[in-house]
C-alpha positions in Angstrom: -12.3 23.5 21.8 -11.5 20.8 19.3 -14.2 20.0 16.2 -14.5 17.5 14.1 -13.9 18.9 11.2 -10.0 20.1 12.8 -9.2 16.2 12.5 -10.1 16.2 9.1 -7.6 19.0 8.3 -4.7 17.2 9.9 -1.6 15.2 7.8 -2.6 11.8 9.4 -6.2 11.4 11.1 -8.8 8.8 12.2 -12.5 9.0 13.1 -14.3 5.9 14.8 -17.6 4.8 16.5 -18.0 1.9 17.8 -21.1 -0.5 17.3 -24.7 0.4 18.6 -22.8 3.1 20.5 -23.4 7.3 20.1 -19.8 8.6 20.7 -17.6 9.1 18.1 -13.3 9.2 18.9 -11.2 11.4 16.9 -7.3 11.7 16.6 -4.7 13.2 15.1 -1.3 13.3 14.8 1.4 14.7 12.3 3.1 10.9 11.2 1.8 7.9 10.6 4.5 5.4 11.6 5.0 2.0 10.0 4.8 -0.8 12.3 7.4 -4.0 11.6 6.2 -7.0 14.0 2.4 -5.9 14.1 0.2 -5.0 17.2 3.4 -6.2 19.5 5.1 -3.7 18.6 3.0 -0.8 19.1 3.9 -0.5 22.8 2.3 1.2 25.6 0.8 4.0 23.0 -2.6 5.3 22.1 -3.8 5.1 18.3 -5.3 3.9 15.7 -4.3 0.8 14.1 -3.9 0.1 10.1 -3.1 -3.3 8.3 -3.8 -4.0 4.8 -5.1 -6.7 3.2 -1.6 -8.4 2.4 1.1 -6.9 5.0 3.7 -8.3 2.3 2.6 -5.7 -0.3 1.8 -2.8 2.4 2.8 -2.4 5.5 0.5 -2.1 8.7 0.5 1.6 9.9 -0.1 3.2 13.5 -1.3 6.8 13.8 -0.5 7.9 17.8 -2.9 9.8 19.4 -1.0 13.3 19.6 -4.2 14.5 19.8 -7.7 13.6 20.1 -11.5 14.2 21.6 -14.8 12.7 21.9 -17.8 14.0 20.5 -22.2 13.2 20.2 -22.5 11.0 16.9 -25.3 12.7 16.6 -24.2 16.0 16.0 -22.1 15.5 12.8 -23.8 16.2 9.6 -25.3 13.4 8.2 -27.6 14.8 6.0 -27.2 13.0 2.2 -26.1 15.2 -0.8 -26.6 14.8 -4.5 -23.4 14.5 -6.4 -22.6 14.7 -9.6 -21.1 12.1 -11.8 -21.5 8.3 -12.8 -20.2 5.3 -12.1 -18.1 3.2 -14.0 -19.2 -0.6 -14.8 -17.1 -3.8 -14.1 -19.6 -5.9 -14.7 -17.6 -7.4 -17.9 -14.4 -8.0 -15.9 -16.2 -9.5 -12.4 -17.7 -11.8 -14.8 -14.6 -12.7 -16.5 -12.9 -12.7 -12.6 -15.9 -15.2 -12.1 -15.2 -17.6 -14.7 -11.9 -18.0 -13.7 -12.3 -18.7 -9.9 -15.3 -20.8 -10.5 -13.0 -23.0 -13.1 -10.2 -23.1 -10.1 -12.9 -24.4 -7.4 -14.4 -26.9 -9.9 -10.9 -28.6 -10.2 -10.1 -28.5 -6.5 -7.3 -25.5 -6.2 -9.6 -24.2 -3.2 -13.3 -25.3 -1.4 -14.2 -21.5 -1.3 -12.8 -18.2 -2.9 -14.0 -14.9 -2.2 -14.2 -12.6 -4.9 -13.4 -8.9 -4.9 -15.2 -6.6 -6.7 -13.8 -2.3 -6.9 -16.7 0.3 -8.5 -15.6 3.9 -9.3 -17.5 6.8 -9.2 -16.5 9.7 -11.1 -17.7 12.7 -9.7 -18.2 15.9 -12.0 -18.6 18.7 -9.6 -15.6 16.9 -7.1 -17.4 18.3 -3.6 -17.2 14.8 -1.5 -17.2 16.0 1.8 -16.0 12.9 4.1 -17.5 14.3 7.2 -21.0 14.2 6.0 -20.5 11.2 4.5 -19.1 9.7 8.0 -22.0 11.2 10.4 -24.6 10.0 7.2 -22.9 6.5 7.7 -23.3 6.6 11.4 -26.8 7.4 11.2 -27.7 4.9 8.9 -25.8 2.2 10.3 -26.0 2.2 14.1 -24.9 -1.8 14.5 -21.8 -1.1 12.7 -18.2 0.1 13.3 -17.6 3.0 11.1 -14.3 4.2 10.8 -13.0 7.2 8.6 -9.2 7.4 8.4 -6.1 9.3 6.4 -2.2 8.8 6.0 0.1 9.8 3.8 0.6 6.3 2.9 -2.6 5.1 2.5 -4.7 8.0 1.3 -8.6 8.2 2.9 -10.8 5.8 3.5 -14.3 5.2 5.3 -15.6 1.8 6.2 -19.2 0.5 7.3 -18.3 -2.5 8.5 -20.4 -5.7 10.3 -17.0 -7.4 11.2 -15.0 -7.6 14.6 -11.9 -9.4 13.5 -10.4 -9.5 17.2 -10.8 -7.2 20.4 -9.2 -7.3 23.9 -10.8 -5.8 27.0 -8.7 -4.9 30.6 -9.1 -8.1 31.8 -7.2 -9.3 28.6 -10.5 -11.4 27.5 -10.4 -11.4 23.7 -13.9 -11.8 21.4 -13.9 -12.5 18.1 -16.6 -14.0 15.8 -17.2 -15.9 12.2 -19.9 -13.9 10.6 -20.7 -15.2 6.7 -23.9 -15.4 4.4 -25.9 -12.6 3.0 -29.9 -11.8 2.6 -32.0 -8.8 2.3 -33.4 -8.0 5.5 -37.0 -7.0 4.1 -37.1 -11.1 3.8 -39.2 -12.5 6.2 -37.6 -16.1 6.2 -34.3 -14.2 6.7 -35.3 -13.9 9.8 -35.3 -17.3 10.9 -32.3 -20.1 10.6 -34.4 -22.4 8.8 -35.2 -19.7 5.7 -31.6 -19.8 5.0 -29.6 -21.7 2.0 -27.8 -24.5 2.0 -24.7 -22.2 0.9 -24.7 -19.4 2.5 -24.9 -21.8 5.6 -21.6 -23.6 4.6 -20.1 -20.2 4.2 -20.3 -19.4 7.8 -19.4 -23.0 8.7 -16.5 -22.6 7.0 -15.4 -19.3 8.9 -16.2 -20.6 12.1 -14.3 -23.9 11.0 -11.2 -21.7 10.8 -11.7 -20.2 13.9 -11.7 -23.3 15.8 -8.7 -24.8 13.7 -6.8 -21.0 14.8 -7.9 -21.2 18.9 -7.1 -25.1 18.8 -3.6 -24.7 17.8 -2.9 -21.9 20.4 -4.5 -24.2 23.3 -6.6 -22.0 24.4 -10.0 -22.7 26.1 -12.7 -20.8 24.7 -16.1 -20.4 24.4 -19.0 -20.4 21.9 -21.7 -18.8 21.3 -25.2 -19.6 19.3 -25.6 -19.4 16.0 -27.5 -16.2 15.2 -28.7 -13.7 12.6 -27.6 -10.2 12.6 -28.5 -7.0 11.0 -26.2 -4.4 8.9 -28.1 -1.9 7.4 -30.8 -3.8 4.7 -28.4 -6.9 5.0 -28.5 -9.8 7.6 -25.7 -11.9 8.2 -25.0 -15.3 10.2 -23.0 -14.6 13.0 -21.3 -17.4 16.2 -19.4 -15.3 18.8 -15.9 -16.8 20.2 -14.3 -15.1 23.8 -11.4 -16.6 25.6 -8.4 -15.5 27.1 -5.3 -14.0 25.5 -2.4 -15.6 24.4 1.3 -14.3 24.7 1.3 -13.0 21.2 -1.5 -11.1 20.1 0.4 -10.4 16.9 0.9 -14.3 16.6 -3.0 -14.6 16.6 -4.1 -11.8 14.3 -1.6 -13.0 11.7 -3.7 -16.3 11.7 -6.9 -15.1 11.7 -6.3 -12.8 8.8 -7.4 -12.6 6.2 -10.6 -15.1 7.4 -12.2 -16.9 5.0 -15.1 -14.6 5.2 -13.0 -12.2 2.8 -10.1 -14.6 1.1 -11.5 -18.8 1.5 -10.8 -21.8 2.3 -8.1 -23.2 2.7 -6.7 -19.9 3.8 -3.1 -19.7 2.5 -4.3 -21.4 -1.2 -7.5 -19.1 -1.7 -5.2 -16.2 -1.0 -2.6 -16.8 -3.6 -5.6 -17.7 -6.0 -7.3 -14.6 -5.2 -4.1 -12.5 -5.8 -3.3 -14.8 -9.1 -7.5 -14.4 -10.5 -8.7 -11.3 -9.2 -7.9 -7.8 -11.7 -7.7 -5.4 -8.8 -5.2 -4.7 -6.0 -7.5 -5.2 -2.7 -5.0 -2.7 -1.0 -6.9 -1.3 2.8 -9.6 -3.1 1.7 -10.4 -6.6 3.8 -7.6 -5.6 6.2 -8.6 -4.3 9.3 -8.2 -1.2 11.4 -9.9 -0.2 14.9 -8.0 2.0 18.1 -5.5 0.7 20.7 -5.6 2.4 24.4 -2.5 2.9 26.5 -3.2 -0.1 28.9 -2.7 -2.5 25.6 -6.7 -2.8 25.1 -8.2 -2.9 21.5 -10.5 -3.3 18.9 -10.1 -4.2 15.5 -12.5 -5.0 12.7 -12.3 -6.4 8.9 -12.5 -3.8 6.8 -15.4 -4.4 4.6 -18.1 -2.2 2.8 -15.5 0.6 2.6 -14.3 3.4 0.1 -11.4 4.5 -1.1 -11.2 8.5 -1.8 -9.1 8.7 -5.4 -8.6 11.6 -8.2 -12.1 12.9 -8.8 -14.5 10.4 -7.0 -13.9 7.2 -4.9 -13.4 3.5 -5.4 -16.2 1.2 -3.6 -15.2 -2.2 -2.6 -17.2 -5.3 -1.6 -16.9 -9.2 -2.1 -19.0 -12.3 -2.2 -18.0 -15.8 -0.9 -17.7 -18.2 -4.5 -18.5 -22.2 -3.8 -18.7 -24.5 -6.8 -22.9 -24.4 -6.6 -22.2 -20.6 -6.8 -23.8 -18.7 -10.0 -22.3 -15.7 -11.5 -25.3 -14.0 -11.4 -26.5 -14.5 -7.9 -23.0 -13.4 -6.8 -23.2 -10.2 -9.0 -26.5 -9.5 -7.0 -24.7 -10.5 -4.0 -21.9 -8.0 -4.6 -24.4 -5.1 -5.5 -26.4 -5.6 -2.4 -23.5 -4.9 -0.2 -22.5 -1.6 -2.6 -25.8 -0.5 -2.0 -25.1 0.4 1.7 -22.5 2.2 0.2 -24.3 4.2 -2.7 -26.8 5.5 -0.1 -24.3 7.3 1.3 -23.3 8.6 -2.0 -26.5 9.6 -4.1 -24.9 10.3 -7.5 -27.2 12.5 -10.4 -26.4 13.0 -13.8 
């Protein structure tokens, strides 16, 4: 019988529970092919489904299902353990990062930028065991898809994210949603519409804006959901919820909903060469999306956000925060850190 911990110890592998569910999918398989056209072109194949950030710069991946099993969340380890090591501040170059997209936004290059940020931890006593670190992520966040994945080409990587870029069920209805804005959940006006800012509020205007702009042009009908607040972790989020039918193309659709401006801006195509011009890191996996494809063509895919990035002794955390022209370096660097938290939980460093 197949473990867990067998995946782990394959060439390419991916891990994956789905939100507020229990069971957690596993596959392996000894390639991890590289996939010119996107989803189109996967075929009739079960996987698991990789795109970067910029599919110029890396290409979108596909790791068939050679083999794979289901297992009880629950039984994974999840208990937290201490490491040993430090972490590395940016704080001097995301302000610097700051400065410049804030100047870019104040003379009209884009309405909104969203702003990277990349934190290493060095680890002393290297013992990260991404198993643990998986089930702990599970446990802690049951609303969110948590995916745990490895290639050749793209090294490992867990994410924790509150993000369903696009999904498609058997009767080829597709969801999708704009979810934007950020406060502490242990707020009490959180909790209610009204106790939330003026900006965070035009930040998930804006993403649902894009939405309608994308569904518009392909002529479909769809529907819309309420604006509502959502939980991830200690964080809340505003959150509208979009389902209609397919189009032709499903590649056709994901290229124009990615990158959202949830994790790039607005207008799309200028905050995205501004954020590759301004920003001092390469994004790489992260604010791509990944998520598993069945053999009858269904799927679900999800932005990869609040994610980590396994390098030479330790791991590189990502998160971003959405910059407007009323933004404030500060209140973004708190943004940023609030996100990382979810994150550092996972990984409680001593030293």
């Amino acid at each position: 019988m197949l473990r867990p911990i067998d995946f782990l110890n394959a060439p390419c592998f991916a891990l994956y529970r789905l939100p507020n569910t229990g069971k957690v999918y596993a596959l392996s398989a000894s390639r991890a092919d590289e996939v010119v056209g996107g989803i189109d072109r996967v075929g009739e194949r079960e996987g698991f489904f990789i795109a970067p950030y910029d599919a110029a710069k890396y290409p979108p991946l596909f790791i068939p299902a050679e083999k794979s099993a289901r297992f009880n969340g629950a039984t994974l380890p999840n208990e937290l353990k201490q490491l040993s090591g430090y972490e590395e501040s940016d704080r001097e170059l995301y302000m610097n990062d700051f400065a410049a997209v804030h100047r870019a936004l104040c003379l009209g290059r884009a309405m909104k930028m969203v702003l990277a940020r990349r934190v290493r931890l060095r680890l002393v006593a290297y013992s990260l065991e991404m198993l643990r670190v998986f089930g702990a992520a599970c446990k802690h966040y049951p609303h969110n898809y948590i995916a745990l994945w490895h290639t050749p080409q793209t090294g490992t990587w867990l994410t924790a994210t509150p993000e369903l870029l696009l999904s498609m069920n058997g009767e080829r209805r597709c969801q999708t949603m704009a979810l934007a804005g950020t406060m502490l959940g242990n707020n009490d006006k959180a909790l209610f519409l009204s106790g939330w800012s003026r900006k965070n509020i035009e930040e998930q205007r804006l993403v649902q804006q894009h939405i309608f702009h994308v569904l518009g042009d392909f002529g479909v009908p769809y529907q819309v959901g309420r604006l509502h607040i959502v939980p991830s972790g200690n964080l809340l989020h505003l959150r509208t919820d979009f389902s209609f039918p397919a189009p032709q193309s499903i590649a056709l659709l994901l290229d124009l909903l990615h990158p959202t401006p949830a994790v790039c801006g607005m207008p799309v195509r200028s905050a995205k060469v501004l954020c590759a011009e301004l920003e001092h890191i390469d994004r790489l996996y992260y604010a791509g999306y990944t998520g598993p494809v069945a053999a009858d063509g269904t799927f679900s895919f999800f932005v990869t956000l609040r994610c980590l990035h396994v390098v030479d002794q330790g791991c590189d955390l990502y998160a971003g925060s959405g910059i407007l022209q009323a933004s404030t370096a500060d209140e973004e660097w708190e943004e940023t850190e609030r996100k990382l938290n979810a994150l550092r939980a996972l990984l409680p460093l001593f030293g």
